[in-house]
KOLPA-416417 format. One record per atom (N, C-alpha, C): x, y, z. Coordinates in steps of 0.02 Angstrom, whole numbers, padded with zeros to 5 digits, always signed. Atoms other than C-alpha are relative to their C-alpha. Layout:
<rs>
XYZ...
</rs>
This chain:
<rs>
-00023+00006+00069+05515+05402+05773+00048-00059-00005-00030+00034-00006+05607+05271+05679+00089+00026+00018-00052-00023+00006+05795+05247+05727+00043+00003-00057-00040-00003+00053+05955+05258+05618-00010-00033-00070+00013+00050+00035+05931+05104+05537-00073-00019-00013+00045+00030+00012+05800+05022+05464+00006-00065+00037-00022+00060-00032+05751+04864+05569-00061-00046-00033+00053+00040+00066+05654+04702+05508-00080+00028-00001+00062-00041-00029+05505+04769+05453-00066-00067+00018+00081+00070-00020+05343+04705+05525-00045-00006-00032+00028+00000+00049+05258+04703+05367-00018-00069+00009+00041+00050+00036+05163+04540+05352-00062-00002-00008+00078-00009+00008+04994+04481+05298-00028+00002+00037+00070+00028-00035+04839+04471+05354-00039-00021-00066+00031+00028+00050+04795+04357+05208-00068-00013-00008+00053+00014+00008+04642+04308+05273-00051+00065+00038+00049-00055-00047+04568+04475+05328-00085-00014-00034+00071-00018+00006+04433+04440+05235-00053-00028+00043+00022-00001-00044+04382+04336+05360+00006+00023+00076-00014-00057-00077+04465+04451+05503-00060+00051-00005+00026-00058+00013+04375+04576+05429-00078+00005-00012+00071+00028+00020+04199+04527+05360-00022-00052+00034+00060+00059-00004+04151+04368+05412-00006-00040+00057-00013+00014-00043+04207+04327+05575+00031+00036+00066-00048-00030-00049+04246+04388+05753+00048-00006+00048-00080+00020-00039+04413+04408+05842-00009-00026+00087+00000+00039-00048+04416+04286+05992+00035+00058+00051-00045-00036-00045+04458+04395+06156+00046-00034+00053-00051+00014-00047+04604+04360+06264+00018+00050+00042+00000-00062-00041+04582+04523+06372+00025-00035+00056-00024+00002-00070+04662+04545+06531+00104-00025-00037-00046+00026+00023+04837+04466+06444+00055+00055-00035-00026-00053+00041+04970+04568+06407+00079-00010-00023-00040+00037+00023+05122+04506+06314+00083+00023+00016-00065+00007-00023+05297+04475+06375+00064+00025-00037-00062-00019+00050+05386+04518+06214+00035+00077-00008-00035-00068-00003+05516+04657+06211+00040-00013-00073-00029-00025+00069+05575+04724+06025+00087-00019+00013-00068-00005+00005+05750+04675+06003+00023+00061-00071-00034-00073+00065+05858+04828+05898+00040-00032-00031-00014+00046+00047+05883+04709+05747+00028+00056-00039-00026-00054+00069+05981+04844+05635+00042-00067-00065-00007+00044+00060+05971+04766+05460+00005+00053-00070-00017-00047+00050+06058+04844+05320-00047-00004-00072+00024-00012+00056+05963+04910+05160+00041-00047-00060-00033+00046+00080+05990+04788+04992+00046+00071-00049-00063-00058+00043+06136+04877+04894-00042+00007-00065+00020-00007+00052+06100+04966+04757+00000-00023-00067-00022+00053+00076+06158+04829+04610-00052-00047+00017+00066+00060-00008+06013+04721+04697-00040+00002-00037+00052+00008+00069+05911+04639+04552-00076+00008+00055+00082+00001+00011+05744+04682+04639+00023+00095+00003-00007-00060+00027+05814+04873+04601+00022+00015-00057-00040-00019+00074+05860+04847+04415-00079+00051-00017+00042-00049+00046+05765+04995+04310-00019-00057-00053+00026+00061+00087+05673+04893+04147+00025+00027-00043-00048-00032+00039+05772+04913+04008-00060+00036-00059+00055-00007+00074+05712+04999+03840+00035+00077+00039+00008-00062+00007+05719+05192+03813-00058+00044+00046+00054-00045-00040+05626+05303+03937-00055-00061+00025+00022+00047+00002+05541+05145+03989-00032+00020+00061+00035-00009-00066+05403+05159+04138+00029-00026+00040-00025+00047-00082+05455+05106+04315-00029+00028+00055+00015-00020-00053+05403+05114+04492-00083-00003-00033+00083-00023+00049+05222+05088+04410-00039+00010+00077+00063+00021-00085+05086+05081+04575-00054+00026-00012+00103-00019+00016+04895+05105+04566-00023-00004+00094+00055-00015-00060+04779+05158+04706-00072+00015-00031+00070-00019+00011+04587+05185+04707+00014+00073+00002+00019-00066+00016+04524+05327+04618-00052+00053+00014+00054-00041-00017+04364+05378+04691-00016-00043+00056+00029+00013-00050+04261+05341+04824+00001-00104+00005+00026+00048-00008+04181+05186+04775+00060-00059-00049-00046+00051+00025+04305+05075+04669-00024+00009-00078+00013-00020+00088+04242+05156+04479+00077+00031-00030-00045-00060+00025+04416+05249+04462+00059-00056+00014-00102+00013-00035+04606+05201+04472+00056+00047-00011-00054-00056+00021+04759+05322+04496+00067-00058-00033-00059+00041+00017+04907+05242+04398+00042+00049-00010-00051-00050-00013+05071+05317+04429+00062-00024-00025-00065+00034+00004+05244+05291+04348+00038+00047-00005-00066-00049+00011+05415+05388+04322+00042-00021-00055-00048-00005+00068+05508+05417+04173+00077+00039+00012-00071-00022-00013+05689+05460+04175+00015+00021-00057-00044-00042+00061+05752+05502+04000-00043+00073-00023+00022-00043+00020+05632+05632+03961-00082-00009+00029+00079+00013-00048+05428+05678+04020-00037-00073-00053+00057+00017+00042+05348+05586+03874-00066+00011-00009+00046-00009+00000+05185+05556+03862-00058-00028+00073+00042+00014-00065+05069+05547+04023-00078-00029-00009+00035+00046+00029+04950+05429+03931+00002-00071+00029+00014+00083-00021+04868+05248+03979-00052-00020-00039+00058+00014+00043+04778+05154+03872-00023-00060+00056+00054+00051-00064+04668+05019+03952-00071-00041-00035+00082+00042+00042+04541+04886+03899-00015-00066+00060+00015+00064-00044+04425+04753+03986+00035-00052-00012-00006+00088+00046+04458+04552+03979-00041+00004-00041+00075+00010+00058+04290+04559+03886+00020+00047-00056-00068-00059+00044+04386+04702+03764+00039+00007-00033-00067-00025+00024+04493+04730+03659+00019+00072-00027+00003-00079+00041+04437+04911+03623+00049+00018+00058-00049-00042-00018+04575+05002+03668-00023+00066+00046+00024-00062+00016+04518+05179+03776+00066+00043+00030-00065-00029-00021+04646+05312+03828-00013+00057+00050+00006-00032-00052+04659+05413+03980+00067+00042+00018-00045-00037-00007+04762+05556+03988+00026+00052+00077+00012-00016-00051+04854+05614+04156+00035+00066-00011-00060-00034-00004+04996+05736+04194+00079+00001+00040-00047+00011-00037+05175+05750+04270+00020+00043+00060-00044-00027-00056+05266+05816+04425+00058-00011-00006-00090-00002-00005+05465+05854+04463-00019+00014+00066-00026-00037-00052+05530+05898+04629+00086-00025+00008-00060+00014-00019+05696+05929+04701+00016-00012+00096-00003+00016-00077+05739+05876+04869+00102+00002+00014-00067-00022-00025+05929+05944+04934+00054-00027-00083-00049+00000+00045+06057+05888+04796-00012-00060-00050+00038+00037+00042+05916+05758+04708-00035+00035-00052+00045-00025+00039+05814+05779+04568-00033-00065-00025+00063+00044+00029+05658+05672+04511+00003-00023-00048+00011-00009+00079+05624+05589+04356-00043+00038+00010+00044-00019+00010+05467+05627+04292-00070-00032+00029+00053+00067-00046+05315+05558+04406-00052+00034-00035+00064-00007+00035+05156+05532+04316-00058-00026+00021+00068+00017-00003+04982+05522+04354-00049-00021-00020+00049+00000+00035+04839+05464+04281-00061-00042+00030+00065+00032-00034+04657+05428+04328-00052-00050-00029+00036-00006+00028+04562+05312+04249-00097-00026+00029+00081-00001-00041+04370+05323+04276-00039-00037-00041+00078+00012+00036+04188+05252+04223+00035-00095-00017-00022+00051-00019+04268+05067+04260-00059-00033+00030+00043+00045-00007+04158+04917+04282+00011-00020+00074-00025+00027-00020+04159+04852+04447-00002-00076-00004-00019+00072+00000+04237+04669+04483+00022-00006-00058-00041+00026+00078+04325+04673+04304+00085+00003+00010-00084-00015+00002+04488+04632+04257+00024+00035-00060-00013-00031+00044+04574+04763+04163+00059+00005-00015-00070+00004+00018+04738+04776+04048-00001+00076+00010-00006-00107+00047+04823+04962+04047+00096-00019-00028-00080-00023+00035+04986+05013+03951+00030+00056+00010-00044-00050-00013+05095+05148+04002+00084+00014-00035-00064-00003+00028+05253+05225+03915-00013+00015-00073+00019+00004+00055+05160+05251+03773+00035+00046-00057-00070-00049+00043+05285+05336+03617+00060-00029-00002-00074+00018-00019+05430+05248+03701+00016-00071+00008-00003+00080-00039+05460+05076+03790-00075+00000+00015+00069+00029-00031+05265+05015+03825+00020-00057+00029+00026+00068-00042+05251+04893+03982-00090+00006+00026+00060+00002-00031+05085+04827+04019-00005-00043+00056+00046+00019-00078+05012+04762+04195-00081-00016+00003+00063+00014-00002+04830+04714+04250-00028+00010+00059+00028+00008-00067+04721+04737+04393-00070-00004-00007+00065+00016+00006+04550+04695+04454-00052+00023+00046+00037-00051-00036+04404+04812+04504-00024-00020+00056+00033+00017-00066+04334+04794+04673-00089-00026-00043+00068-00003+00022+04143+04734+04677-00040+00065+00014+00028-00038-00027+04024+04839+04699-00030+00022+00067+00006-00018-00057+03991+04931+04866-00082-00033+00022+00033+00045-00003+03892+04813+04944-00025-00018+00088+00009+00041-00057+03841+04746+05125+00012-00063+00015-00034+00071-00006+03885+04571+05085+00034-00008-00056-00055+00017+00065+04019+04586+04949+00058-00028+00081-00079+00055-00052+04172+04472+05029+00054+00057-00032-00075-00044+00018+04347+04567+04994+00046-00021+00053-00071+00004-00030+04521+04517+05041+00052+00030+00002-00037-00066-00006+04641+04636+05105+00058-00024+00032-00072-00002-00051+04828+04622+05134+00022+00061+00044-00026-00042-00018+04909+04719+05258+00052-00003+00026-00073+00002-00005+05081+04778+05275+00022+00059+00002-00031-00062-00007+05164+04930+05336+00083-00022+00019-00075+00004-00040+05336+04986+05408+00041-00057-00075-00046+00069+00053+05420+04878+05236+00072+00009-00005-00073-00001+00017+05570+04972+05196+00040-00027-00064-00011+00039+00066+05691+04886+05064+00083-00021+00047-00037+00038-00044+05806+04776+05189+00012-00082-00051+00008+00060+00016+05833+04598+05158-00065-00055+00023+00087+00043-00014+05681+04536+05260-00036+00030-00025+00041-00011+00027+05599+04670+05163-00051-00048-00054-00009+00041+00063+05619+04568+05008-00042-00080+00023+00024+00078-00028+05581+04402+05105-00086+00016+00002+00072-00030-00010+05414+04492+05169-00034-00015-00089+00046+00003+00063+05353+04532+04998-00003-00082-00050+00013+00073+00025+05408+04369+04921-00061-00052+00059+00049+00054-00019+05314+04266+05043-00078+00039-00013+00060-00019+00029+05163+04386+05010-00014-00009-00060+00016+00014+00080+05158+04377+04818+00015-00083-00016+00011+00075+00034+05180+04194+04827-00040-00029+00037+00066+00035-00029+05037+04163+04954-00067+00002-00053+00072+00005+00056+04871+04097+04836-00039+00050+00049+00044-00019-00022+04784+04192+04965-00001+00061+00023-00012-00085-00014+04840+04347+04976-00049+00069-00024+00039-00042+00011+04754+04513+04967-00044+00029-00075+00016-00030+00044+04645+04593+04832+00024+00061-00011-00028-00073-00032+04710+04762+04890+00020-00021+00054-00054+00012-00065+04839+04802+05015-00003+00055+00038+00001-00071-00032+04806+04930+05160+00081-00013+00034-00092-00013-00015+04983+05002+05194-00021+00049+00048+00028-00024-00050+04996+05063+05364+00056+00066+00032-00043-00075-00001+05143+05206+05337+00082-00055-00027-00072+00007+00013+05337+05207+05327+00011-00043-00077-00007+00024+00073+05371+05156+05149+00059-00006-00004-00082-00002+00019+05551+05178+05081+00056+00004+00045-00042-00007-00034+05644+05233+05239+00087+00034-00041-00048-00022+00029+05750+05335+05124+00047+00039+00049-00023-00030-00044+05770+05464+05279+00043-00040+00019-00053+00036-00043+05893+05335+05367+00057+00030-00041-00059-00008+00050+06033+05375+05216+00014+00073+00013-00002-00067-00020+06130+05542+05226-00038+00043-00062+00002-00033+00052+06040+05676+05170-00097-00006-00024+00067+00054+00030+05876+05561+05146+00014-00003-00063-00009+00025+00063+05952+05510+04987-00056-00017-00039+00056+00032+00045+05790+05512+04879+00012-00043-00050-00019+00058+00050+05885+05379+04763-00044-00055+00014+00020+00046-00040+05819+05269+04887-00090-00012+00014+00048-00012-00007+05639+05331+04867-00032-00039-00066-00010+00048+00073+05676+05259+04665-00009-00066+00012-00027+00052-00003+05749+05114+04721-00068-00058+00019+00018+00032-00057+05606+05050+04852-00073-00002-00065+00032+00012+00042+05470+05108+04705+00001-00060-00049-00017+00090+00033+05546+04971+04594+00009-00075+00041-00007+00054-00010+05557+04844+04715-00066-00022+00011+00048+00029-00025+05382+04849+04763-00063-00004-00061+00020-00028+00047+05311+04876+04602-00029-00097-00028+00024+00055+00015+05289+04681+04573-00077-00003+00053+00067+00020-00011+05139+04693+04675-00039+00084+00004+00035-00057+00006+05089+04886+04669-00032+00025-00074+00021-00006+00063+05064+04909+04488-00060-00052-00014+00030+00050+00029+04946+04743+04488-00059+00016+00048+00075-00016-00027+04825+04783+04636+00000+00059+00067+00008-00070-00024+04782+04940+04716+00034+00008+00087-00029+00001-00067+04886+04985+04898-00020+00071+00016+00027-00062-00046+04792+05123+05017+00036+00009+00030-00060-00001-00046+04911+05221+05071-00021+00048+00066+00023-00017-00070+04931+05293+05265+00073+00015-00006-00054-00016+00000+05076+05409+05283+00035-00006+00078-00012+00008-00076+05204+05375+05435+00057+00054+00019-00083-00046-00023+05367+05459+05515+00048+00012-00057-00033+00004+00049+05466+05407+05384+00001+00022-00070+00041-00056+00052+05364+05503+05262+00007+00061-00011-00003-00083-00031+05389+05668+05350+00064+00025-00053-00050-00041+00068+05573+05708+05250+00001+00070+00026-00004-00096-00009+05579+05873+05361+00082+00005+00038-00076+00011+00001+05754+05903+05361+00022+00087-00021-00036-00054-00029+05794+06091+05435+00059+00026-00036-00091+00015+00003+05982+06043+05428+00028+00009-00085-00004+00000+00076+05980+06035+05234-00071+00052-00031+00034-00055+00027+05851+06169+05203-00070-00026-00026+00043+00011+00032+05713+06059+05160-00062-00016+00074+00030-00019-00062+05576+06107+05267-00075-00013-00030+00067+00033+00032+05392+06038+05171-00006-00081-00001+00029+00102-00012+05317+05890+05256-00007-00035-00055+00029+00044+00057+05298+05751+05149+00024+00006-00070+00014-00035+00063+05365+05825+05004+00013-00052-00043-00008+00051+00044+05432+05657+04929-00067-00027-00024+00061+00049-00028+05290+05555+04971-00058+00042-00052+00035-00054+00043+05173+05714+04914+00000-00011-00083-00007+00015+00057+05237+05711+04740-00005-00077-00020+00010+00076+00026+05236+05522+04718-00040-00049-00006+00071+00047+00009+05083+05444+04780-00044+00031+00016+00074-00067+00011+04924+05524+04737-00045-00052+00049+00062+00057-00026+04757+05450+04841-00060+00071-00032+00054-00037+00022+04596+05518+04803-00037+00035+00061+00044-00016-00041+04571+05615+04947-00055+00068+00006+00028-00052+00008+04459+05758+04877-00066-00023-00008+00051+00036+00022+04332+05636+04825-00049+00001+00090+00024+00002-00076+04305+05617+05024+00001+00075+00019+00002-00041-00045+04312+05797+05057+00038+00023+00040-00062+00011-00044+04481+05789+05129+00044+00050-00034-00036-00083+00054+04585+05970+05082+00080-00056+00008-00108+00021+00001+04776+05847+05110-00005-00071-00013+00000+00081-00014+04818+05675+05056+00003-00039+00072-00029+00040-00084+04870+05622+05232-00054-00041+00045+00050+00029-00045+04703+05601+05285-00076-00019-00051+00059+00008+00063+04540+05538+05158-00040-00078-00002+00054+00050+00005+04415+05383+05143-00005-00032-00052+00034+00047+00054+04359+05260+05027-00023-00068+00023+00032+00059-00005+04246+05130+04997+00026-00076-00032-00026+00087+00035+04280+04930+04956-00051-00037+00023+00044+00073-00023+04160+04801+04942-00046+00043+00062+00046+00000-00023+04081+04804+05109+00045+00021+00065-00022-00054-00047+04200+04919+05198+00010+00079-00013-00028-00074-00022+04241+05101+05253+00052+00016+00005-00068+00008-00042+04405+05136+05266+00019+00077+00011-00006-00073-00026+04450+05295+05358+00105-00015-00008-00061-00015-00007+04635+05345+05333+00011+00054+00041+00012-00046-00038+04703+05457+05463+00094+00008-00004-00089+00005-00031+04892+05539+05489+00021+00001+00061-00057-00028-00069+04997+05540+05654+00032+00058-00012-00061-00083-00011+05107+05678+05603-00031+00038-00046+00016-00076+00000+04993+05802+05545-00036+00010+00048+00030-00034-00056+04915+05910+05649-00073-00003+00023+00065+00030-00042+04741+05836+05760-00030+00028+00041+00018-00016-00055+04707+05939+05883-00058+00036-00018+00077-00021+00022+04529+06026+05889+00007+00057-00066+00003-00059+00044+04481+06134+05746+00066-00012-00061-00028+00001+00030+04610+06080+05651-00030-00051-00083+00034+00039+00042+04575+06005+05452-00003-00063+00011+00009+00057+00007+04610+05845+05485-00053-00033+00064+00050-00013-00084+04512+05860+05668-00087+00011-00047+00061-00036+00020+04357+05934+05581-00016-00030-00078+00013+00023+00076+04367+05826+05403-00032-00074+00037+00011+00055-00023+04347+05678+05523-00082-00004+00056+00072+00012-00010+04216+05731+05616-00071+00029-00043+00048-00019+00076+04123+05774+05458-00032-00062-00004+00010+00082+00020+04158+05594+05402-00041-00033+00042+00030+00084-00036+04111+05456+05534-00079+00005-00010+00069-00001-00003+03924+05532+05543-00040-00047-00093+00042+00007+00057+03910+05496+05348+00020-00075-00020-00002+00078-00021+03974+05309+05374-00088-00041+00017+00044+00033-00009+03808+05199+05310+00027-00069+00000-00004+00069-00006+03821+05037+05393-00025-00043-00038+00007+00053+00037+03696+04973+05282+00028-00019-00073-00027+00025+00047+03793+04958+05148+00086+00007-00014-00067+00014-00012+03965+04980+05221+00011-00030+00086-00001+00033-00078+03947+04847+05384+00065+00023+00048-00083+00000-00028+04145+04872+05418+00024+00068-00022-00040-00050-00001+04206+05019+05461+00085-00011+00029-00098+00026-00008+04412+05015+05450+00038+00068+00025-00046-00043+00002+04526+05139+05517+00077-00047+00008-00068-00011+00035+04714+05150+05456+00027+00076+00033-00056-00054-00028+04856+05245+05565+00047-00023+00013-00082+00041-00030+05031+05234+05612+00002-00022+00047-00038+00009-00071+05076+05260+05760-00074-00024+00057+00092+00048-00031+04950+05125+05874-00017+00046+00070+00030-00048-00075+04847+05225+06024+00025-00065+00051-00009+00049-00057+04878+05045+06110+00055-00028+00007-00070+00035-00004+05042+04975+06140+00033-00007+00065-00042+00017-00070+05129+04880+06290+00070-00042-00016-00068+00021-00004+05296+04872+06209+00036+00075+00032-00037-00078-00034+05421+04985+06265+00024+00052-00060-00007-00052+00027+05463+05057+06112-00062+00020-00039+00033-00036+00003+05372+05177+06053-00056+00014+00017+00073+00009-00109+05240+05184+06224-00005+00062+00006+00047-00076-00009+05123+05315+06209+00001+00031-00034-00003-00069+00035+05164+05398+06064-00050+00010-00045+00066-00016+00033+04987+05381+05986-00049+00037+00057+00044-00015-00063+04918+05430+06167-00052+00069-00026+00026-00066+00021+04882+05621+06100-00060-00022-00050+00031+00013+00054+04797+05553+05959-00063-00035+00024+00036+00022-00041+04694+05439+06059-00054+00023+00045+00031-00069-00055+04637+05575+06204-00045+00022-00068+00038-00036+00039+04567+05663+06047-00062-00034-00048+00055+00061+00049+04484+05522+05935-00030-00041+00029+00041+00045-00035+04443+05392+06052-00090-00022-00009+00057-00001-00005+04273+05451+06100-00048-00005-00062+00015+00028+00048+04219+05457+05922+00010-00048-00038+00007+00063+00038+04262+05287+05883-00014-00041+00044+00023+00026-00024+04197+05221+06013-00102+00020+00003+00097-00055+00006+04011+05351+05983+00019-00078-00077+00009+00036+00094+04030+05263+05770+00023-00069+00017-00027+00063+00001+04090+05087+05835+00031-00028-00057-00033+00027+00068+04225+05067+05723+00017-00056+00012+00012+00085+00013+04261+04896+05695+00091-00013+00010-00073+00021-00029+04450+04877+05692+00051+00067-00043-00060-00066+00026+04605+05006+05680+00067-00060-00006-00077+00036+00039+04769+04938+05579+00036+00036+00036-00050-00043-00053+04927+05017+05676+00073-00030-00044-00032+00032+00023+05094+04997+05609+00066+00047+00065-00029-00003-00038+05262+05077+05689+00059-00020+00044-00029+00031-00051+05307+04967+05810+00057-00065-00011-00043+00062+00018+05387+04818+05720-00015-00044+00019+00029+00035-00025+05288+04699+05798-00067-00021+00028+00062+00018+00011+05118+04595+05827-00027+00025+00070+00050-00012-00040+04992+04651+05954-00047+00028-00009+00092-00007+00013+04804+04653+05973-00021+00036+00070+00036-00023-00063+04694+04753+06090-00094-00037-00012+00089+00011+00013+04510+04711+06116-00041+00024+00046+00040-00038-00035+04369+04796+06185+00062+00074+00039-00081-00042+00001+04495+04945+06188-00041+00064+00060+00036-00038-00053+04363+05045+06308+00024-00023+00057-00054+00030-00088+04443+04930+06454+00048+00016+00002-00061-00005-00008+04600+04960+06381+00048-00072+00010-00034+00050-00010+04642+04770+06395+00051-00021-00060-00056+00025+00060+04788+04698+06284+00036-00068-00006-00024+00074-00023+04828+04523+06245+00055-00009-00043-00067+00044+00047+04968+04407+06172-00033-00007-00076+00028+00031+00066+04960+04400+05987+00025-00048-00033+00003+00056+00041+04961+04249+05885-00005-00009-00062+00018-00008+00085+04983+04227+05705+00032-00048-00055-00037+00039+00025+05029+04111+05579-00009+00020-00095+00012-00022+00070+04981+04205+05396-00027-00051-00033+00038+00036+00057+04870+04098+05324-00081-00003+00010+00048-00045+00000+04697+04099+05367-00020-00017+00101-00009+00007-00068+04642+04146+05544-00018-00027+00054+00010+00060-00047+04576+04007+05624+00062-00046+00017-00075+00039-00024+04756+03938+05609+00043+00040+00006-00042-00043-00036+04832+04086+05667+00003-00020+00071-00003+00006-00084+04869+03980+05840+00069+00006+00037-00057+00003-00021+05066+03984+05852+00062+00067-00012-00038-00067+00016+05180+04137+05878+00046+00006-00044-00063+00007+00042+05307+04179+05738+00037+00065-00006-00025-00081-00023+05410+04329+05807+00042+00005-00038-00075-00015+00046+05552+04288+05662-00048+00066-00057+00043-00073+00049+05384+04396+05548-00026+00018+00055+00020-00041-00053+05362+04544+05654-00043+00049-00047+00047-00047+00005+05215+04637+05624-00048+00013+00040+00045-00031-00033+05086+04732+05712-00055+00007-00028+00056-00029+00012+04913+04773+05700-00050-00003+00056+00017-00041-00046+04809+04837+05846-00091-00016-00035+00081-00011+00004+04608+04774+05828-00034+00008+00051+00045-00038-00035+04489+04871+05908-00061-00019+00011+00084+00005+00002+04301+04809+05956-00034+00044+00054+00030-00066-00042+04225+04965+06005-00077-00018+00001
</rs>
């Protein structure tokens, strides 16, 4: 687990996954196994008067907006915001570019309390029967303050649709947080969607897990979550199980706040669920729920991989925290369990590459049946000129060619 502090996170891109991911394969450097040891960078959280945590002004005004895919294939979107002065209305209106007809999609709200917090009002809403590859306006807040946003449908599930995918876990809301996301939202080449590979807010570090902090991290990331869809993958920092203060329901922040569509896959808990993009698979999976045989998330998964059609989803993706491969010292071995149990079926379904987050830092495995592990290399832009190390952005991700 993480420690006290939040440290820099290793959130950066992979701007050009689309050709990590689709259109090209990862050069092996097996046998190589990298020298770098994690320094315990403790980097304090941005204070709470920090302008990338101002609320938007206006009366009951939306905030924390964020969208995820709504169904399987990329026809749906969940849009989610929180209201503070009162519930309002859990309404989105929404029209194409080609459009100006207005249509309206009605969701509902959630509260929770978590030790001596209380929620605004978090709202849901789904909207469906979406074109794919369009760009669409929606409006939220509707009655009160209306802000509008835009995002743009995936193509259609495809075998040779292209798609570009950022990825970024472990973020936090630090000062390199902030750096992180700025250099992502000002790369031209950044993701269409963003697979997020756990730890979100890191509210747990504060006493108490101060869910203020769960507010706070919603509004900062909200310049790029409200605009294009982020798959989420729950991590440690998610968990919020806190005995000591009586609050004893995994996830329960997290739970209430970001919806995924994992029923659509067949999946009875968010933690663990599927969806399609373009001309991938993406399997989401948790670390900290429970894996072991016979268990739902054990038995939802081996449901899944069999119904994985290559021909029209080439790239199969898995998304987890905590990496099965790692030759740093911290946190060494603590996907091992997870590993022993899944392995063999992703090496039977040749999944194509597993995201990993965690660790705070970059490393690749390849041909992961040897078990070999090399030096990683990265320069965020696209990956043929990923040739020079840049350990000041620490991030991880763990590809697999099974």
């Amino acid at each position: 687990m993480g420690g006290a502090k939040s440290y820099s996170c290793f959130a950066v891109i992979a701007v050009a996954l689309v050709l990590l991911l689709l259109n090209v394969a990862v050069v092996c450097n097996g046998g190589k196994t990298s020298t770098f040891i994690r320094k315990v960078e403790k980097t304090e959280d941005m204070p709470l008067h920090s302008d990338v945590f101002v609320a938007p002004s206006g009366y009951n005004a939306p905030q924390q907006v964020h969208i995820t895919q709504g169904d399987q294939v990329g026809r749906a979107m969940i849009v989610s915001w929180v209201t503070v002065d009162e519930p309002g209305k859990s309404l989105v209106h929404y029209w194409s570019d080609a459009s100006q007809h207005k249509r309206v999609a009605k969701g509902n709200h959630v509260t929770y309390r978590y030790f001596n917090y209380s929620s605004g009002f978090i709202h849901h809403c789904t909207l469906t029967d979406l074109e794919f590859n369009t760009k669409y306006y929606y409006e939220v807040g509707i009655g009160h303050t209306t802000r509008q946003f835009w995002f743009v449908t995936p193509p259609e599930v495809h075998p040779d649709a292209p798609y570009t995918f950022g990825l970024i876990g472990d973020l936090g809301q630090t000062f390199d947080s902030n750096k992180t996301l700025v250099h992502y939202e000002s790369n031209p080449h950044k993701g269409q969607a963003v697979l997020y590979v756990g730890d979100l807010s890191y509210a747990d570090n504060h006493p108490n897990h101060d869910n203020v902090r769960w507010d706070t991290w919603g509004r900062f990331v909200e310049r790029s979550t409200a605009y294009q869809p982020w798959i989420w993958t729950t991590g440690n920092h998610e968990l919020d199980y806190a005995p000591e203060i009586d609050e004893t329901e995994p996830f329960k922040p997290f739970r209430h706040r970001y919806y995924v569509p994992y029923k659509a896959s067949g999946s009875t808990e968010p933690f663990w669920y599927s969806v399609k993009i373009a001309s991938a698979h993406i399997i989401v999976l948790a670390s900290y729920s429970a894996y072991g045989k016979y268990t739902p998330q054990y038995e939802w998964l081996e449901a899944e991989l069999p119904k994985v059609d290559r021909t029209k989803t080439p790239w199969l993706i898995v998304l987890v925290h905590s990496p099965w491969y790692n030759s740093y010292n911290y946190h060494y071995m603590e996907g091992e369990t997870m590993r022993v149990m899944f392995e063999p079926w992703f090496v039977k379904y040749k999944v194509d590459v597993v995201f990993a987050g965690h660790v705070h830092a970059y490393e690749r495995s390849v041909s992961a049946k040897k078990c070999s592990i090399s030096l990683g290399v990265m320069n965020l832009t696209l990956l043929e000129r990923m040739i020079k190390p840049q350990q000041c952005y620490k991030f991880f991700y763990t590809v697999n060619q099974l």
